[in-house]
N, CA and C of each residue as an Amber inpcrd file, in Angstrom:
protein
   645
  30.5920000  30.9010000  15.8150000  29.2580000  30.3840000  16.1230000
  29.3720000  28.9320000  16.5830000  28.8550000  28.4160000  17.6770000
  28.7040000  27.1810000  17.7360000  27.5770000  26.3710000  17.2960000
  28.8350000  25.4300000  17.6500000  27.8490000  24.1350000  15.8070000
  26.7380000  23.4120000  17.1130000  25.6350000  23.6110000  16.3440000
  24.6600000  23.2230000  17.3090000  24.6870000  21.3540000  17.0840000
  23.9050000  20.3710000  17.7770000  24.1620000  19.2840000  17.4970000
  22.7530000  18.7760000  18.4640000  22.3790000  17.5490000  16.9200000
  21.0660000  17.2970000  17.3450000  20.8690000  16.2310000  18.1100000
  19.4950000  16.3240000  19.2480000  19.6220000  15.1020000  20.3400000
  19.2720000  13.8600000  19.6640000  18.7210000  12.9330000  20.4430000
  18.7650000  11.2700000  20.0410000  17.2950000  11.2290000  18.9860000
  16.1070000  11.9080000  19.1840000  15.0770000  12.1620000  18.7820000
  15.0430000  12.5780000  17.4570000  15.7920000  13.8490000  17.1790000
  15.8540000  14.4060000  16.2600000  17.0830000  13.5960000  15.2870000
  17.9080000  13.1570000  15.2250000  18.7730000  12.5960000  14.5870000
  18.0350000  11.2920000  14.1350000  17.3840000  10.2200000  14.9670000
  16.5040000   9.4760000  14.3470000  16.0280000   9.8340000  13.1930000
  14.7590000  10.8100000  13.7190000  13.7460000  11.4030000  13.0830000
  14.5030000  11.6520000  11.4640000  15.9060000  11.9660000  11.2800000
  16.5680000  13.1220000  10.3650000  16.9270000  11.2550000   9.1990000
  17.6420000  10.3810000  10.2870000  17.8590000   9.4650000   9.4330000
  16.6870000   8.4080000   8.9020000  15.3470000   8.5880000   9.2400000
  14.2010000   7.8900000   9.0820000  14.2040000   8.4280000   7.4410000
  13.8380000  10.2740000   7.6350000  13.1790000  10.5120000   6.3550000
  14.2420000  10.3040000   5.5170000  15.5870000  10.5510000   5.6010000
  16.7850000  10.3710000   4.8880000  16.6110000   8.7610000   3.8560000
  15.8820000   8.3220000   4.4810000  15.7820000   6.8640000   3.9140000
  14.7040000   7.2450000   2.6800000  13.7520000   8.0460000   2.9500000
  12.8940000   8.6430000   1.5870000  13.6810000   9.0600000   0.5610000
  14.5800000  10.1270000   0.8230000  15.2550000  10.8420000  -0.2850000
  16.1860000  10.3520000  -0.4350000  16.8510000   9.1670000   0.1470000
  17.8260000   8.5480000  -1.0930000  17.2250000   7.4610000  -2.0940000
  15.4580000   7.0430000  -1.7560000  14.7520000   6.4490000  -2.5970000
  14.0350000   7.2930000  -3.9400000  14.2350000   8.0440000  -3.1930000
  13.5850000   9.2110000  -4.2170000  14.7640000   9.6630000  -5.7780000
  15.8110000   9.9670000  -4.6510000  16.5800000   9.9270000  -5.3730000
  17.9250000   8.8690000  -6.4710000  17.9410000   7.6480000  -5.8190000
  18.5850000   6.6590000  -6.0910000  18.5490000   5.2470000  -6.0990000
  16.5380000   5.5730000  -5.3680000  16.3560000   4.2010000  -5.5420000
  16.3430000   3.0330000  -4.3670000  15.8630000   2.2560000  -4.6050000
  15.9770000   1.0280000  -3.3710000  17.3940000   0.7810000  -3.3910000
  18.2200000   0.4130000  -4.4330000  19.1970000   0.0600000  -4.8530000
  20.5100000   0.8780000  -4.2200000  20.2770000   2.2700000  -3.9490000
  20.8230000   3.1480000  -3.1640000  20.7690000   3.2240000  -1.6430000
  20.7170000   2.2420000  -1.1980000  20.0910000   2.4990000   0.4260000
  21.3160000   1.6820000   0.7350000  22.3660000   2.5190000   1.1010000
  23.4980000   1.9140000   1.4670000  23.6530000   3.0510000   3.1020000
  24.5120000   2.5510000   3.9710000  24.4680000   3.3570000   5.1300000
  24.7680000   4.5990000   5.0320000  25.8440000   4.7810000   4.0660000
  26.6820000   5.6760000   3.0000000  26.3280000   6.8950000   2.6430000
  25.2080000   6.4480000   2.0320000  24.2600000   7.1380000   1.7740000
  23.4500000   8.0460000   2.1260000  22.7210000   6.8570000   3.4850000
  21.3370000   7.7840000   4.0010000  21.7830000   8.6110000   4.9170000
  23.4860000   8.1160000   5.2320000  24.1590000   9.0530000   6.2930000
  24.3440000  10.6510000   5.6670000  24.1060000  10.2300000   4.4820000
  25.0460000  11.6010000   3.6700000  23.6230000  12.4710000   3.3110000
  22.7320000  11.8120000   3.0470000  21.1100000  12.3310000   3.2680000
  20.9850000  13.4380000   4.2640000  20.8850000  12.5060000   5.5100000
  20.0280000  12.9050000   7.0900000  21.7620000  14.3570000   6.7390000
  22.9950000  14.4160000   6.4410000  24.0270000  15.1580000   6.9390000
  24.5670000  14.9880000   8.1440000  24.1280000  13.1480000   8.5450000
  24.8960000  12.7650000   9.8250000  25.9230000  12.0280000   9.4830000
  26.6330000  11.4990000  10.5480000  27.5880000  10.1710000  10.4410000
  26.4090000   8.8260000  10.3450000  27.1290000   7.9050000   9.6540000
  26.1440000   6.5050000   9.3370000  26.8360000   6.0500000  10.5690000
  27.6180000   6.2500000  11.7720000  27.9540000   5.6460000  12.4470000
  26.7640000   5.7530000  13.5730000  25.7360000   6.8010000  13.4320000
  24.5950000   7.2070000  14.1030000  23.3140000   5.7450000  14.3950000
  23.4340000   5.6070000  12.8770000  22.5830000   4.4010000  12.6660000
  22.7350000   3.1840000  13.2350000  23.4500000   3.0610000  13.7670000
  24.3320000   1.5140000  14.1910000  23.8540000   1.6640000  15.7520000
  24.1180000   2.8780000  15.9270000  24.1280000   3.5450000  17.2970000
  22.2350000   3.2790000  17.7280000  21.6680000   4.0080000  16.6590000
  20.1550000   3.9850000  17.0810000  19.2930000   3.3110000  16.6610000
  19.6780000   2.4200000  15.7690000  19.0540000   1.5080000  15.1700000
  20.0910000   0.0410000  14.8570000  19.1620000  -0.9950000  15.1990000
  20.1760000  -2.0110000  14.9670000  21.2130000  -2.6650000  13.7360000
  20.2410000  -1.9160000  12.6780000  21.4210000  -2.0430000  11.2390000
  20.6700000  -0.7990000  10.4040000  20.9800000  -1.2160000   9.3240000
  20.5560000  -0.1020000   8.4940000  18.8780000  -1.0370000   7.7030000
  19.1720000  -2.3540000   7.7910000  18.0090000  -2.9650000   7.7080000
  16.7130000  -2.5640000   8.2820000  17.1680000  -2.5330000   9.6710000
  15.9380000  -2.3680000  10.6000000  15.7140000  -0.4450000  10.0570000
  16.7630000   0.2030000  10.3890000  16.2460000   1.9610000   9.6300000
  14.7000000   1.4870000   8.1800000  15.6800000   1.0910000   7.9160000
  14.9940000   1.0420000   6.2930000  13.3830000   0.4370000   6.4950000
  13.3460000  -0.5670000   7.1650000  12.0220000  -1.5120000   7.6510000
  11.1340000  -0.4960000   8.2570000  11.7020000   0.4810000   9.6700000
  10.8590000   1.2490000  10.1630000  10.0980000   2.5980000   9.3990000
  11.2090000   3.0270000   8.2340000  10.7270000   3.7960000   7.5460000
   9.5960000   3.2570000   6.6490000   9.7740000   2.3800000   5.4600000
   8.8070000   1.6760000   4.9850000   7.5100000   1.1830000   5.5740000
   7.1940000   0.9700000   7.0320000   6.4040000   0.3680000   7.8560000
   5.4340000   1.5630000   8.0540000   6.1500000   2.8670000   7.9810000
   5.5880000   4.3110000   8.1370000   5.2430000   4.5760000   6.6500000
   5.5130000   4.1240000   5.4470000   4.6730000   4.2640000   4.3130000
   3.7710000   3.1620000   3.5710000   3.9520000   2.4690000   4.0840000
   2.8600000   1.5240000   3.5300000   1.6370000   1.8290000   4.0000000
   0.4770000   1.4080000   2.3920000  -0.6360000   1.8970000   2.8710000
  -1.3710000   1.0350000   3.6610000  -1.1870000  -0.3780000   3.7280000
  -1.9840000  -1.5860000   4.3780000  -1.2160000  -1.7210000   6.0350000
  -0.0750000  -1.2900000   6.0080000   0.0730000  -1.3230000   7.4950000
  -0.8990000  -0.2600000   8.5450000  -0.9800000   0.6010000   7.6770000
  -1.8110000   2.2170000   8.6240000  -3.4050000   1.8110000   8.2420000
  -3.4210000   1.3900000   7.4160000  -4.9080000   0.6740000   7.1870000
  -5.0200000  -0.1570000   7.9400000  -4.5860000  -1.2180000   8.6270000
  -5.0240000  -2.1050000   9.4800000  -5.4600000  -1.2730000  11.1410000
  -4.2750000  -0.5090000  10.7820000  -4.6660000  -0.0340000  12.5750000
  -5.7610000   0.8340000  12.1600000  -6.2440000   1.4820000  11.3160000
  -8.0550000   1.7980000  11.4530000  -9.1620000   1.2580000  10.7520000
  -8.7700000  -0.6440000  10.6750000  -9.9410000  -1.2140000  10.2380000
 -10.6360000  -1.3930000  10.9320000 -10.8150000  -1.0910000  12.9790000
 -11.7570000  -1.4480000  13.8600000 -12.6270000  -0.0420000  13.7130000
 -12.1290000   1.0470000  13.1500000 -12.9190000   2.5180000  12.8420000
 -13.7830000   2.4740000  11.6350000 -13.3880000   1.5390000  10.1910000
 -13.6820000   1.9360000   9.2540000 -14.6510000   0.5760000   9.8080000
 -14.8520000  -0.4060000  10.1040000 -15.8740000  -1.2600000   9.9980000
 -16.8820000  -0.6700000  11.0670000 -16.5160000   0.0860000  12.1530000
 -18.1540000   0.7160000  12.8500000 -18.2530000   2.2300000  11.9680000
 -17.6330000   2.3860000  11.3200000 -18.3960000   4.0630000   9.9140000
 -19.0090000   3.0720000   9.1600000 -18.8490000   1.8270000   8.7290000
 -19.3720000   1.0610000   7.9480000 -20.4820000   0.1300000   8.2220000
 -20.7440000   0.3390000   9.4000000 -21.6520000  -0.8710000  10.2410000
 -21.3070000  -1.9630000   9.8970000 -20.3780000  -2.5960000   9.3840000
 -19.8180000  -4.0940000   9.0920000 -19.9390000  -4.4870000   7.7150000
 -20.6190000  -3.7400000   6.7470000 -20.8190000  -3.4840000   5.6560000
 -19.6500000  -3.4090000   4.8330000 -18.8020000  -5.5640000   4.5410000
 -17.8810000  -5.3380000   3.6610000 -17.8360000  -4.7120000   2.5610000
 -18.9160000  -4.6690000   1.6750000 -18.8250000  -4.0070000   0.3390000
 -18.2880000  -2.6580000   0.4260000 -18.7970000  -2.0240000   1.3530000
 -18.1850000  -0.6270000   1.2560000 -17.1370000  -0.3140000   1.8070000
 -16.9740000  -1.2470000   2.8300000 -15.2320000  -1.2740000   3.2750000
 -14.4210000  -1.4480000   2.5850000 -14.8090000  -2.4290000   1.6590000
 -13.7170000  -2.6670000   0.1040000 -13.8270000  -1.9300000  -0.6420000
 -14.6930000  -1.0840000  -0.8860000 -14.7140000   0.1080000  -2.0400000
 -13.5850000   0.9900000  -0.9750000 -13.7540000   1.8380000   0.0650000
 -13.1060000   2.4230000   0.6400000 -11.8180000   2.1600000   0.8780000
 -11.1310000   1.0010000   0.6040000  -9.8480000   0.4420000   1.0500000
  -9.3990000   0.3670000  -0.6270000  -9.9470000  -0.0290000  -1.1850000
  -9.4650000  -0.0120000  -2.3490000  -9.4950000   1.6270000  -3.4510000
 -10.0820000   2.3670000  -3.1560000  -9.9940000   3.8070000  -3.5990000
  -9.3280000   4.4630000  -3.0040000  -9.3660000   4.1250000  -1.5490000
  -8.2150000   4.7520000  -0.8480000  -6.7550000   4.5670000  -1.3320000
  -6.1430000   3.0740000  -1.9050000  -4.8920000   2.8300000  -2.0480000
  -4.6490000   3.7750000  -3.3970000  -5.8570000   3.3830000  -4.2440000
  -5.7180000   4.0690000  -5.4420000  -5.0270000   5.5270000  -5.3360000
  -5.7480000   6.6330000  -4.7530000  -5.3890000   7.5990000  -4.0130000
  -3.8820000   8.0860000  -3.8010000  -3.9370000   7.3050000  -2.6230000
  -2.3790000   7.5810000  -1.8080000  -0.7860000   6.9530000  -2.5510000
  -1.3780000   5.5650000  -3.3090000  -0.5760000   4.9760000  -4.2760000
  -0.1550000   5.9630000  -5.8310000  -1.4570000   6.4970000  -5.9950000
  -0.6670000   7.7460000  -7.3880000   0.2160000   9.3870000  -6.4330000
  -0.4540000   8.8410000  -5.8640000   0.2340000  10.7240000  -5.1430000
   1.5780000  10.2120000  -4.5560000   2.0750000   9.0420000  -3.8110000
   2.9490000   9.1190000  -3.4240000   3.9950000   8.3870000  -3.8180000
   4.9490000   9.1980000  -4.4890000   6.4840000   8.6830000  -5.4680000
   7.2080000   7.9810000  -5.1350000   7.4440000   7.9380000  -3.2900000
   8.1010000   6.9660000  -2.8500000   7.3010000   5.7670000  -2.2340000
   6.4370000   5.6040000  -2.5180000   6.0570000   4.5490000  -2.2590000
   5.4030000   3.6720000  -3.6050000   5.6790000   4.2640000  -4.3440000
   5.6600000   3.1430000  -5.8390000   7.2160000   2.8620000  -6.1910000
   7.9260000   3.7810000  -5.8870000   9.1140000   2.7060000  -5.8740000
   9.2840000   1.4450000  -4.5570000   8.9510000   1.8490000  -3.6410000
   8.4920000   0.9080000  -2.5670000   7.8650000  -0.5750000  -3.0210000
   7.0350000  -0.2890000  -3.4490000   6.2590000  -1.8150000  -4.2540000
   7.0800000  -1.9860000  -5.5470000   7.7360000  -1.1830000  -6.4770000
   9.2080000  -1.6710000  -7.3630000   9.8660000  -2.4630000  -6.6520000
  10.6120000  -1.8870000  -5.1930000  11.3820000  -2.9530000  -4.6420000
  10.4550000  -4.0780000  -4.2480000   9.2740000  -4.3980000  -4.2170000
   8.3720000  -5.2600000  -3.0690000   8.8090000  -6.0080000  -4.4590000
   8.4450000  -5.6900000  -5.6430000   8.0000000  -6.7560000  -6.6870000
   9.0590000  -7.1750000  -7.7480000  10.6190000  -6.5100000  -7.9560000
  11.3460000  -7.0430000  -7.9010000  13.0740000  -7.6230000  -7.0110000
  13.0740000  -7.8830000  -6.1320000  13.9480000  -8.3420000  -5.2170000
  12.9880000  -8.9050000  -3.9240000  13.5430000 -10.7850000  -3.6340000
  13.3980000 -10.8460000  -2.2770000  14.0740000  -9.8240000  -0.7890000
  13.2740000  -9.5790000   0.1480000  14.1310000  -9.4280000   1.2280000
  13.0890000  -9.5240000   2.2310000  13.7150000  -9.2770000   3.7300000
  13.5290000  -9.9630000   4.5580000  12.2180000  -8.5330000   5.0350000
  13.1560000  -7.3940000   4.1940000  11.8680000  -5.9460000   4.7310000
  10.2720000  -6.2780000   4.3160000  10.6990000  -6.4440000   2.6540000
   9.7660000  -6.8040000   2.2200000   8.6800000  -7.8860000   2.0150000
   9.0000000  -9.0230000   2.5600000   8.4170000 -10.5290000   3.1880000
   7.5610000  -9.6350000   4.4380000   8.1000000  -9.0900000   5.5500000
   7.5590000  -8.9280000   6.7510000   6.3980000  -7.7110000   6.4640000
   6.6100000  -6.9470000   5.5130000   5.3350000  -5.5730000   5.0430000
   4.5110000  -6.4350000   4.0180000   4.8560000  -7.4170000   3.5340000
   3.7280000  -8.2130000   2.6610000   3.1050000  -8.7440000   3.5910000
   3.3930000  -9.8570000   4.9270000   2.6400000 -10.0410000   5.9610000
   1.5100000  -9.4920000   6.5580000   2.2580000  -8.0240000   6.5920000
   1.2880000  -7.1300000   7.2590000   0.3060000  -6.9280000   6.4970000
   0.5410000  -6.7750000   4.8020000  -0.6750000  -6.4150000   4.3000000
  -1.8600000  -7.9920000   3.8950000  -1.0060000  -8.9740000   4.1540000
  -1.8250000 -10.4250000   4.1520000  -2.7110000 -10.0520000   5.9320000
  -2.0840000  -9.5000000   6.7610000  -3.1840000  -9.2850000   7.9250000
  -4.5030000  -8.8000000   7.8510000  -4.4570000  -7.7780000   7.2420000
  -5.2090000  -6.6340000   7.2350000  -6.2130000  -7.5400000   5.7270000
  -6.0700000  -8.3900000   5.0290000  -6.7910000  -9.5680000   4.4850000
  -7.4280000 -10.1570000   4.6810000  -6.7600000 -10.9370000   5.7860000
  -7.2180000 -11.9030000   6.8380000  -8.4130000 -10.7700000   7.2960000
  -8.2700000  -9.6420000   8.0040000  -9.3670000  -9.3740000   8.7430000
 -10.6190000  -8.8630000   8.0580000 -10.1610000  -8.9010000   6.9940000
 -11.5160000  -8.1950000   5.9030000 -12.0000000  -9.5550000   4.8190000
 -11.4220000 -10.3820000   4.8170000 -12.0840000 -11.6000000   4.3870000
 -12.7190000 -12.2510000   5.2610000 -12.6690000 -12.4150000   6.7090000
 -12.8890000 -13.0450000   7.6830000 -14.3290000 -11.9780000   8.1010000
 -14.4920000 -11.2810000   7.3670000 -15.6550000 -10.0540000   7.8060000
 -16.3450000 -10.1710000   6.4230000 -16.1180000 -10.7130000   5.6960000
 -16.8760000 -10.5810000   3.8190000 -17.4250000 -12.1870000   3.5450000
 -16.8180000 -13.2790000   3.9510000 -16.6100000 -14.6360000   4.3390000
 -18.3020000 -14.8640000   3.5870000 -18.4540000 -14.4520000   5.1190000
 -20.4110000 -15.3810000   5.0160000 -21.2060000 -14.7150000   4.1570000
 -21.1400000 -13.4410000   3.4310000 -21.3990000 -13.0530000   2.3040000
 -21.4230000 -13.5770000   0.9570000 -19.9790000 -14.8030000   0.6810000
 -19.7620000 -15.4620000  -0.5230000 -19.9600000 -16.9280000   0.1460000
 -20.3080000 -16.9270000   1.0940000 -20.5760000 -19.0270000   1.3220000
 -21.6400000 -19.5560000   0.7510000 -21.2720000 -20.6110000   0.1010000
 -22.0100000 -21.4100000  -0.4660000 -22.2480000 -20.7090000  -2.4660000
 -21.4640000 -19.6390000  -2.3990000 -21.7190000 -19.2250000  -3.9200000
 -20.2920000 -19.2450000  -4.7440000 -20.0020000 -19.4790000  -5.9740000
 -18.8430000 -19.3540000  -6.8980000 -18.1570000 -17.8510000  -6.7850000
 -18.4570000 -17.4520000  -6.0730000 -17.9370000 -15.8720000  -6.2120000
 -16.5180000 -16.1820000  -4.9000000 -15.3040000 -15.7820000  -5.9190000
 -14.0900000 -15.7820000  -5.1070000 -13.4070000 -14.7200000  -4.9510000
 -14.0440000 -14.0110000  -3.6760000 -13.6760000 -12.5890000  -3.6350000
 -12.3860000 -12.3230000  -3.2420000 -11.7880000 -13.3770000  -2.8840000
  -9.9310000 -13.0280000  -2.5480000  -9.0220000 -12.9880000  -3.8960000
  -9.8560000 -13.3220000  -5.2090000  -8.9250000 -13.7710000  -6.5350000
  -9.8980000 -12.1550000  -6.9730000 -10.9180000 -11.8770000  -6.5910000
 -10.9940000 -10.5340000  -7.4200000 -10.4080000  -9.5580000  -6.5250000
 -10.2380000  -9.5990000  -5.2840000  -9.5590000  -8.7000000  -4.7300000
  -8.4150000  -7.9930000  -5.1930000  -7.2230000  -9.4760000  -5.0630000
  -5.8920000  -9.6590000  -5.7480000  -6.0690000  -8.7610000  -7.2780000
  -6.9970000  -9.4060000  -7.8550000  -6.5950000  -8.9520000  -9.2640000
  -6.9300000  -7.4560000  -9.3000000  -8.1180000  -6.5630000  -8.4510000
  -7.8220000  -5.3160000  -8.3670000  -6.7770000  -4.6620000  -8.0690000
  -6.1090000  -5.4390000  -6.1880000  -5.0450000  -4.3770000  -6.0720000
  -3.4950000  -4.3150000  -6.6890000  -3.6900000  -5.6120000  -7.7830000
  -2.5190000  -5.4530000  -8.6690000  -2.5980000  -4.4760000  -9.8810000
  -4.1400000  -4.5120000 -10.1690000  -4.1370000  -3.5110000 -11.2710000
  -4.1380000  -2.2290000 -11.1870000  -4.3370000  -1.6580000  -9.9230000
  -3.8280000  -0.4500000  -8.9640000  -2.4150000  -0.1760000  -9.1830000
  -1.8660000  -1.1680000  -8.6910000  -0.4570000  -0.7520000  -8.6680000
  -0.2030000  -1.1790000 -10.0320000  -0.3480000  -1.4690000 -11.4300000
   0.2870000  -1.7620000 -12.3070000  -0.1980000  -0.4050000 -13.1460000
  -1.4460000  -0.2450000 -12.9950000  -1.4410000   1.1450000 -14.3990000
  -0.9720000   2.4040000 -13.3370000  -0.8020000   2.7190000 -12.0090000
  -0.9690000   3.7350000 -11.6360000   1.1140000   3.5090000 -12.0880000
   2.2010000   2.8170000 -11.8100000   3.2460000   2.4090000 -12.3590000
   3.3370000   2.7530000 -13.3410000   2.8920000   2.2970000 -14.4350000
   2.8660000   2.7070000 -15.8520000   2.6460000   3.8150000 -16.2090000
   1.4170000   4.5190000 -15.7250000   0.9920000   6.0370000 -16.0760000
   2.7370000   6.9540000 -15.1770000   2.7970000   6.3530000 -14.3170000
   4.0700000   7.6260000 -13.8960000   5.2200000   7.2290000 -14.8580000
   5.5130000   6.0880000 -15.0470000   7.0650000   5.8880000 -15.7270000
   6.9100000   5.8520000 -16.7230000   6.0220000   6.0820000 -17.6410000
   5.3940000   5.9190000 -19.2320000   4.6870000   6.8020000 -19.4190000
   4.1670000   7.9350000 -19.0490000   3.1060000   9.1450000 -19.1460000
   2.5010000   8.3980000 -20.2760000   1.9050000   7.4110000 -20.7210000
   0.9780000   6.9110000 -21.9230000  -0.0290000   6.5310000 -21.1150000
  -0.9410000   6.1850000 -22.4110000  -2.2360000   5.5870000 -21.8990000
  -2.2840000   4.1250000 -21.6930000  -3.2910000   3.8940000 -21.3030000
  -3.2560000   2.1900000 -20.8050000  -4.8780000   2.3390000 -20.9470000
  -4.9470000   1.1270000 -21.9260000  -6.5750000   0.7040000 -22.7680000
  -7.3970000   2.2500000 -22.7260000  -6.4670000   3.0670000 -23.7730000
  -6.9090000   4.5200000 -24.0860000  -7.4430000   5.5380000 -22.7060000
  -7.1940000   4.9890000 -21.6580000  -7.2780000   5.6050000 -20.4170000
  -5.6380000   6.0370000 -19.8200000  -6.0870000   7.6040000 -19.6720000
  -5.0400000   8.6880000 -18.9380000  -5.4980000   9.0460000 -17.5770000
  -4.7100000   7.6990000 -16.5520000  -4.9970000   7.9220000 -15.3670000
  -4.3620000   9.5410000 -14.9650000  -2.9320000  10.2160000 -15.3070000
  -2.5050000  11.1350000 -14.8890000  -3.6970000  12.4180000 -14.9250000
  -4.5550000  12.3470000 -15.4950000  -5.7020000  13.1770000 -16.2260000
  -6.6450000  12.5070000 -14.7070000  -7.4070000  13.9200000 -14.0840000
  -8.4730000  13.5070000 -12.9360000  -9.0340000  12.6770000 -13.4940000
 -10.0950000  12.6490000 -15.0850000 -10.6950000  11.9900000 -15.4190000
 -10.6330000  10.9380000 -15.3690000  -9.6780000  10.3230000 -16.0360000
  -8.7490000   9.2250000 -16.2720000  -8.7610000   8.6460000 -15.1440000
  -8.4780000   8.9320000 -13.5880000  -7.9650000   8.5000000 -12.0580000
  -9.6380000   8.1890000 -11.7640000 -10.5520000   9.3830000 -12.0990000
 -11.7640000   8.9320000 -12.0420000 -12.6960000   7.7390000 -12.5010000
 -12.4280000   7.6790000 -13.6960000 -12.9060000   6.3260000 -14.6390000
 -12.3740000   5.4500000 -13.9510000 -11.0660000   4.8780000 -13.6210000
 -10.5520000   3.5580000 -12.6230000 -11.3150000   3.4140000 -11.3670000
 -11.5910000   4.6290000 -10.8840000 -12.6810000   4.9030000  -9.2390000
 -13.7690000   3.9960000  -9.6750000 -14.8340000   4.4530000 -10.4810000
 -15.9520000   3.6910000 -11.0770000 -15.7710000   2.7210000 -11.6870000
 -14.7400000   2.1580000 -12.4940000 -14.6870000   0.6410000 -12.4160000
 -14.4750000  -0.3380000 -11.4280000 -13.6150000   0.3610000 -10.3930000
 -13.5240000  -0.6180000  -8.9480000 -14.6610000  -0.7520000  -8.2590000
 -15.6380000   0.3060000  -8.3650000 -17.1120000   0.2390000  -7.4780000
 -17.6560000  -0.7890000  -8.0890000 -17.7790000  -0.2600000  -9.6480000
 -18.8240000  -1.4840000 -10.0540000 -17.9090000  -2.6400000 -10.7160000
 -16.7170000  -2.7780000 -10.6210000 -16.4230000  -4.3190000 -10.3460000
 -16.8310000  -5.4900000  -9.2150000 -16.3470000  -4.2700000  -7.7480000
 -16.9210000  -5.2080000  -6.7470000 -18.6640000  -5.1620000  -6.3940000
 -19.2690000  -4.1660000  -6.9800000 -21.2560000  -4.3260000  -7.5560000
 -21.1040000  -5.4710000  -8.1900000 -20.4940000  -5.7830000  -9.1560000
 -21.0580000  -6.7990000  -9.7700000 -20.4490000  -8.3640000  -9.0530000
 -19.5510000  -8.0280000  -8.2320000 -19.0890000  -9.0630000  -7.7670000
 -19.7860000  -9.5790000  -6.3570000 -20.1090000  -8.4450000  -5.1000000
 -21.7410000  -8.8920000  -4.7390000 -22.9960000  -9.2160000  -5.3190000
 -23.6640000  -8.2880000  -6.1550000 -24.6850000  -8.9150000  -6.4380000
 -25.1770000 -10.5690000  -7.2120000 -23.7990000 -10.6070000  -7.8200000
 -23.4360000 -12.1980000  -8.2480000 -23.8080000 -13.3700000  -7.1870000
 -23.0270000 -12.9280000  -5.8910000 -23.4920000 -13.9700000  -5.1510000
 -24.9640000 -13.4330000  -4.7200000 -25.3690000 -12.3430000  -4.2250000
 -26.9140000 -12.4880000  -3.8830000 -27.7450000 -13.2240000  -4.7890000
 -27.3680000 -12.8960000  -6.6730000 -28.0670000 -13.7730000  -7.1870000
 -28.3140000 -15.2030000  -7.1300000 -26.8520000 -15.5940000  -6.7750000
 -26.9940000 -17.2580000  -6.5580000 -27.5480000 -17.7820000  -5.6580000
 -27.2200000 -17.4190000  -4.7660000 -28.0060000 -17.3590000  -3.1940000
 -29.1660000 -17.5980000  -3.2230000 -30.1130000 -16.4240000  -3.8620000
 -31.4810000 -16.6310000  -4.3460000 -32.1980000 -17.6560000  -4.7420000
 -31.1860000 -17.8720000  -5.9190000 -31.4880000 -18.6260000  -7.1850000
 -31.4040000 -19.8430000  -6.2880000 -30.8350000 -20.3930000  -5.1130000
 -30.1990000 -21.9180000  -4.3440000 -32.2640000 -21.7180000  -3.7910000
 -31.9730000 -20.4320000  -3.0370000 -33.7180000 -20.5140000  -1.9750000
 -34.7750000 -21.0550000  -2.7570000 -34.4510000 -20.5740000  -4.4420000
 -36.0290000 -20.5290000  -4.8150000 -35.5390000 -22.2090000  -5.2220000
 -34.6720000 -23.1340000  -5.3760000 -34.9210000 -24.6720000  -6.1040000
 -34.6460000 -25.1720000  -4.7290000
């Protein structure tokens, strides 16, 4: 039988996801050329060939799982479904991560590597998700001017607490403040605290706002 042999497309394609399942399986820490060669069942001499190191492999794959990079390219969609209506763009961006962040395994080790080790992958996908910031603070802005409400420090502190109990609930199957996110319920109850965290974090400034018109 002849050994069939795959074109330039498909061998990419083979060493892209290869970069998943040696995370899956071994970790950030495992992403040696070595490796993802022995993954995809190619030569790592492929990689050199189609990609400029194994850096750049690794960057393009990650760039394809992050949730704030694919979120930016449809924040010009989600703000006309939204009529410009930050509040609900932030509920939607932030339930969304919730979401895609518990369901997908390799990409919480993804933010493991983001949050312990510098590198140069992970500096340039934090960028991206400081973009996609920039364009939704720069759209929420005149909503909090002139009031104490600092919606970039409650932002932050949501989408860390996203990624910290949804972390914990997978590598600890325990509860966190008697809540079992792995349980729908549990994933549910966090849904309704993010709504009415950021409820209470608009209507705060409308109150002040007010409160400035009427003295």
């Amino acid at each position: 039988m002849a050994k069939r042999y795959l074109g330039k497309e498909q061998s990419m394609c083979k060493l892209i996801d290869a970069v998943g399942i040696v995370i899956r399986e071994k970790g950030y820490k495992g992403l040696t050329g070595t490796n993802i060669g022995k993954a995809a069942g190619l030569s790592k001499r492929l990689i050199y060939i189609y990609f400029e190191s194994v850096e750049d492999l690794i960057e393009i794959y990650i760039r394809q799982k992050d949730y704030y990079a694919g979120a930016a390219i449809g924040f010009d969609t989600l703000q006309k479904s939204k009529q410009n209506k930050s509040f609900s763009i932030l509920i939607d961006l932030l339930t969304n991560q919730l979401d895609q962040f518990y369901k997908d395994d390799e990409l919480q080790k993804i933010i493991l590597w983001q949050i312990s080790e510098r590198s140069k992958v992970m500096f340039e996908v934090c960028e991206e998700r400081e973009r996609l910031g920039t364009l939704f603070f720069k759209l929420a802005d005149p909503e909090f001017k002139d009031t104490s409400v600092d919606i970039r420090a409650i932002t932050g502190l949501l989408v860390a607490g996203i990624y910290h109990m949804v972390l914990h609930a997978k590598s600890t199957d325990s509860l966190f403040c008697e809540i079992d996110i792995n349980q729908p319920e549990g994933l549910n109850r966090i849904k309704k605290a993010i709504v009415d965290i950021i409820g209470y974090t608009y209507n705060k400034a409308i109150f002040e706002r007010n409160l400035k018109k009427q003295n």
